[in-house]
C-alpha positions as CSV (number, residue, x, y, z in Angstrom):
1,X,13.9,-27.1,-12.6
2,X,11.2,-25.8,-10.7
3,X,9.9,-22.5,-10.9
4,X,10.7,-20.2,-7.8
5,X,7.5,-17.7,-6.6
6,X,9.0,-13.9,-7.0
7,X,7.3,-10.9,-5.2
8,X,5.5,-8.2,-7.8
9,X,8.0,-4.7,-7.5
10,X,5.8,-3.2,-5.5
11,X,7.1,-5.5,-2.4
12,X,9.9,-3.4,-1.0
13,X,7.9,0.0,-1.3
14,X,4.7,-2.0,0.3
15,X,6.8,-2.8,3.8
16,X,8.4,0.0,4.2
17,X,4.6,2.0,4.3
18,X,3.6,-1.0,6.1
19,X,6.4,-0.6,8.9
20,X,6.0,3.6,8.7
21,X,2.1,3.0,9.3
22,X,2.5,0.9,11.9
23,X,4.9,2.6,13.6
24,X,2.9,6.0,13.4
25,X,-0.2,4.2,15.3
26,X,1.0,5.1,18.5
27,X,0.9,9.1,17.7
28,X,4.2,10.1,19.3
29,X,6.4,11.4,16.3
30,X,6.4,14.8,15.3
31,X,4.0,16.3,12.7
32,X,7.0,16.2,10.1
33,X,6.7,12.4,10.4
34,X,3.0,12.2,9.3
35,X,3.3,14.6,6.3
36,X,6.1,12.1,5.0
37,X,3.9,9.0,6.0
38,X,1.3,10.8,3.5
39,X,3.9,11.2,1.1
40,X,5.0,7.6,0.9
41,X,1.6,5.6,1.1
42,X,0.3,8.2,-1.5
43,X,2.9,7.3,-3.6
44,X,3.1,3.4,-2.3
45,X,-0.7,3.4,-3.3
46,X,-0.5,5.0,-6.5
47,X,2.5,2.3,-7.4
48,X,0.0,-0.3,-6.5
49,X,-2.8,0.4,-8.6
50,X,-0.7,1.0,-11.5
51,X,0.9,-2.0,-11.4
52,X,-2.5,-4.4,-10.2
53,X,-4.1,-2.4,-13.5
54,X,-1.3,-4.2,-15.6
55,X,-2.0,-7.6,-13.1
56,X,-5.2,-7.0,-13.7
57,X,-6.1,-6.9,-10.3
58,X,-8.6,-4.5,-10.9
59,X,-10.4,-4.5,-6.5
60,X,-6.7,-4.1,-5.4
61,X,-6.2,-0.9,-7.9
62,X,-8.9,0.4,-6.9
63,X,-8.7,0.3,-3.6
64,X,-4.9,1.3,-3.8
65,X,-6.3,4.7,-5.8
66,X,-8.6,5.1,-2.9
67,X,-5.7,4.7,-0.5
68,X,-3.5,7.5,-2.7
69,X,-6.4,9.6,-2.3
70,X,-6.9,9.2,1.0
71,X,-3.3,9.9,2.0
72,X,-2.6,12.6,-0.9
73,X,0.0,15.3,0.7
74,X,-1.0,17.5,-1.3
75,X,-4.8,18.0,-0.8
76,X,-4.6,16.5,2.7
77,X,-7.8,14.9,3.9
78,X,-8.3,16.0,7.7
79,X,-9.9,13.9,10.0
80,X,-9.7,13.3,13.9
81,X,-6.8,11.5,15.1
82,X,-8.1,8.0,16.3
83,X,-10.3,7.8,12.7
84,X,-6.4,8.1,11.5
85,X,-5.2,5.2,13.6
86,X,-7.9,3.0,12.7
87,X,-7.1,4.6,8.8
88,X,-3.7,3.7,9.2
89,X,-4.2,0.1,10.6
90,X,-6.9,-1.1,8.2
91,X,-4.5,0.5,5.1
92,X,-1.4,-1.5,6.4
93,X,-3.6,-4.6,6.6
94,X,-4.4,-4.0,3.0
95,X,-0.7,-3.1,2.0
96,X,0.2,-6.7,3.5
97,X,-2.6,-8.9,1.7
98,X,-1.9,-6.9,-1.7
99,X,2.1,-8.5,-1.4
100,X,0.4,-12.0,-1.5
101,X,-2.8,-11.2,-3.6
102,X,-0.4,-9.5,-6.5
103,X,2.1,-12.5,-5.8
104,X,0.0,-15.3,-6.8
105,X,-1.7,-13.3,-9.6
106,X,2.1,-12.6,-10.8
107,X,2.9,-15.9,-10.2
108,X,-0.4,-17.5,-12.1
109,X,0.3,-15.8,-15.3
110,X,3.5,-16.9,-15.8
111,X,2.8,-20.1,-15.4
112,X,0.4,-19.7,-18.1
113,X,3.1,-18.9,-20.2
């Protein structure tokens, strides 16, 4: 029976920052939106890197810690709104490739085993 590819846990977390990012580009939503956009890539990110550091996907952790950093709620990081557009596009880029990059990895080790 042939092996089916399964997405790493971290899809359905992933799309749903992915979708909010996207969807915060334009800049119309109210400032409650953003502060719970923060909340859930901070979080997304932070889920990321903890589970490419048990991948070992070391580049994608660290760049998702970077990403958790960048987007912490708590200590915000305040920078000019288009720098946050191009932020938030490159970021959802990244959250896209890491579903496929943490797929395969998943994907090559247990076929290893």
């Amino acid at each position: 029976m042939p092996k089916t590819k399964e997405f790493p846990p971290t899809t359905i977390p992933t799309i749903i920052s992915i979708i909010m990012l996207f969807a915060g580009i334009p800049k119309f939503f109210p400032y409650g939106y953003y502060t719970l956009l923060r909340f859930v890539v901070c979080g997304t990110g932070a889920y990321i890197a903890f589970y490419s550091f048990e991948e070992e996907s070391k580049i994608i952790g660290f760049l998702s810690i970077l990403v958790a950093l960048l987007f912490n709620p708590i200590i915000p990081v305040h920078l000019d709104k288009d720098i946050w557009v191009a932020i938030d596009f490159i970021v959802a880029i990244f959250f896209s490739i890491t579903i496929f990059v943490l797929r395969s990895s998943r994907n090559s080790l247990q076929e290893l085993n």
